[in-house]
C-alpha positions, 0 to 999 in steps of 0.5 A: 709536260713530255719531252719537247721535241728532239734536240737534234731537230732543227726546230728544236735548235731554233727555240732553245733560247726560247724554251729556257723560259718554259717552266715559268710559262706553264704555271698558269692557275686555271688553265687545262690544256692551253697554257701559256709555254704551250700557245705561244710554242704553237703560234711560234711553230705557225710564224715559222711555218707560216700558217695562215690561220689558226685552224691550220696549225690546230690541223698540223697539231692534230695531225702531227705526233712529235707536235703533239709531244712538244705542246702535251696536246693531242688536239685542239679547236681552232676556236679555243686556240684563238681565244687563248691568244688574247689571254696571253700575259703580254707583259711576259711576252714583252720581258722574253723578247727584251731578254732575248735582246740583252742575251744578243748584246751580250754574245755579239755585242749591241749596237755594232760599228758600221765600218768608220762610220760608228753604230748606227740606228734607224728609226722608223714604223710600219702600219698592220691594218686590222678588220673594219668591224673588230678593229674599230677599237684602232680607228684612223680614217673612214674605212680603215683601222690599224695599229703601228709598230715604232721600231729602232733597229740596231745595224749589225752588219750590211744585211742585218738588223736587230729591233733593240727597242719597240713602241706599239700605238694606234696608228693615230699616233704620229711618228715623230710623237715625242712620248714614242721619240723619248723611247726610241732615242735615247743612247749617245754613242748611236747616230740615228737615221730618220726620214721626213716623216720625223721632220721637226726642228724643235725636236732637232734642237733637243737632240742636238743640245742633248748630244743625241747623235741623228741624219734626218731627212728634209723636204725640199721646201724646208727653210733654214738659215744658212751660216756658211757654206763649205766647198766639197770635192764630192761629185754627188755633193751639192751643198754642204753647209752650217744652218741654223735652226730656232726651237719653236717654243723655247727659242733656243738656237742651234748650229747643224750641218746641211748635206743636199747630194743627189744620187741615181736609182736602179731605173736611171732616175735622179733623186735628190736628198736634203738630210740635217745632222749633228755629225761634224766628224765626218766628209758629206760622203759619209753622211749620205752613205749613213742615210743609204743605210737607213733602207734597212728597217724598210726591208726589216718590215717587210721581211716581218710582212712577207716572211713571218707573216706579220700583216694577217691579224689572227685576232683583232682584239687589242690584247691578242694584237700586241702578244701576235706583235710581240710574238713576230718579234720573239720569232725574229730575235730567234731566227737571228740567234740561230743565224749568228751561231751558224751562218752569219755570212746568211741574209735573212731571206736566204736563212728562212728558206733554208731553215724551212726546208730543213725544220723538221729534219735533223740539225745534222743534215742542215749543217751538211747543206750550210758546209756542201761546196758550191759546184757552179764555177762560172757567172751565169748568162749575163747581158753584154749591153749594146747601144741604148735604145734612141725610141721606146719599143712599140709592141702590136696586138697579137691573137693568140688562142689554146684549146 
């Protein structure tokens, strides 16, 4: 194997957490050109470069002479490269991503406090839909097969998040599955933030006897007993109160506390939140606040849809689908290394526009750029409001032609 590009690079800076593990990735036994450092270096340069097929990275190979150095390829058919994918141990992808995950607990630390709040957690999946023909294997409904991925997602700060722990299924498998749950939810010293999609009151129990920590959202119908109610001074607060709830099949009761606050979204309109929690310690403010932060694996996912591609399938066979998942994953625990170490203060958002400008550049000058001043003194054009609009504003056809 050359020398992997220079380490100077900024690509090279990205992967160096990934690239002590190449020695072990490069012994496979009958492989002659695509090992397994080698694919997965390439399908990692694609997630970070965003490629939308396979032949573009292999066009990218043939075309790109330090590339061809960093995967000791000079070419490769798209279709080979393909096909290597569902060759990859995914069992070895699985235990790069989880060291990854310590490597980052022990740097930063794992989970991390939430101002007063303590470490929080949200819990929640997202559905990758795969091809009607070749993911027939992941069948859910008439006209559409899909695959899910269950993640926890450690809060590390107001714009951040790291995936400690995952679970992949069918998408036939439910949310509040009790064999993904067992997975998911396990320390004591994190609360976790659900939505109703994990709506069960025997689970409730459990967690609550157990001194799992949990903010879930109910539906609006849900029925409880209620113990009593305690006044709030919270003007977003309706109700705070202790209920109670019976396990379904033991019959174990358990005392929760009920929060119902409303809260005004973006366009004006009004919304009102039901959520159980264990969390005593704590005002009702501070309980919808802890659910507000469950937004956060929302944006997790689409951050892995739109900005490292997650949602195109490059192989729709089962094995190359959990090491393309595994492989989104390893991408985004790197991208977060690489974030801490540089720019911490950096959304997710804005760290890969700017890692993609610059990643094929030297790591010198994307530093110059993380330390140039801001030149724009003022606030920019802002609106100065007015009087709100009594009528809704009536718009007539216009014609209008160009040639």
């Amino acid at each position: 194997m050359h020398t992997i590009v220079s380490k100077n690079s900024v690509i090279r800076q990205v992967i160096r957490e990934f690239v002590s593990h190449i020695p072990q990735l490069w012994k496979d036994a009958y492989a002659k050109k695509l090992f397994t450092g080698n694919t997965s270096l390439l399908y990692l340069f694609g997630i970070l470069r965003q490629c939308r097929s396979v032949a573009s990275i292999a066009e990218y190979l043939g075309s790109t002479p330090w590339m061809q150095a960093w995967a000791d390829l000079e070419s490769i058919d798209p279709s080979a490269l393909n096909r290597r994918l569902n060759d990859l141990p995914t069992d070895v992808l699985k235990q790069i991503y989880e060291e990854l995950i310590a490597k980052y607990a022990s740097d930063y630390g794992l989970p991390q406090p939430m101002k007063h709040l303590g470490a929080l957690a949200a819990v929640d999946a997202t559905s990758i839909t795969l091809g009607k023909v070749r993911g027939e294997w992941a069948y859910q409904q008439s006209g559409k097969n899909a695959v899910k991925l269950h993640v926890r997602l450690d809060l590390t700060g107001e714009a951040s998040g790291v995936p400690s722990r995952v679970v992949l299924s069918t998408a036939t498998v439910a949310d509040l599955d009790k064999e993904v749950t067992s997975v998911l939810l396990k320390e004591r010293q994190v609360t976790y933030l659900l939505d109703r999609g994990y709506l069960d009151y025997g689970q409730y129990v459990t967690w609550s006897q157990k001194n799992i920590r949990f903010v879930a959202r109910i539906k609006a119908n849900s029925k409880m007993k209620v113990i009593r109610k305690h006044a709030s001074c919270e003007s977003n607060v309706e109700q705070d109160a202790v209920v109670e709830l019976a396990h379904p099949d033991t019959g174990a009761c358990e005392q929760l506390r009920l929060v119902v606050y409303t809260y005004v979204d973006s366009k004006g309109n009004m919304h009102r939140v039901r959520v159980l929690t264990n969390r005593w310690d704590v005002s009702a403010k501070d309980v919808a606040l802890m659910y507000r932060y469950r937004w956060k694996v929302e944006l997790f996912f689409k951050f892995m849809k739109q900005q490292l591609g997650l949602k195109k399938i490059y192989s729709a066979k089962p094995r190359a689908v959990w090491n393309q998942i595994y492989l989104h994953l390893i991408a985004y625990m790197l991208l977060e290394h690489c974030r801490q170490q540089v720019a911490p203060t950096y959304k997710r958002g804005e760290w890969i526009c700017l890692l993609r400008a610059y990643l094929e550049q030297p790591w010198s000058k994307m530093l110059e750029n993380l330390q140039k001043p801001k030149q724009r003194t003022s606030r920019g054009r802002r609106k100065k409001g007015g009087r709100p609009r009594k009528h809704p504003k009536r718009l007539k056809p216009k014609r209008i032609l160009y040639w």
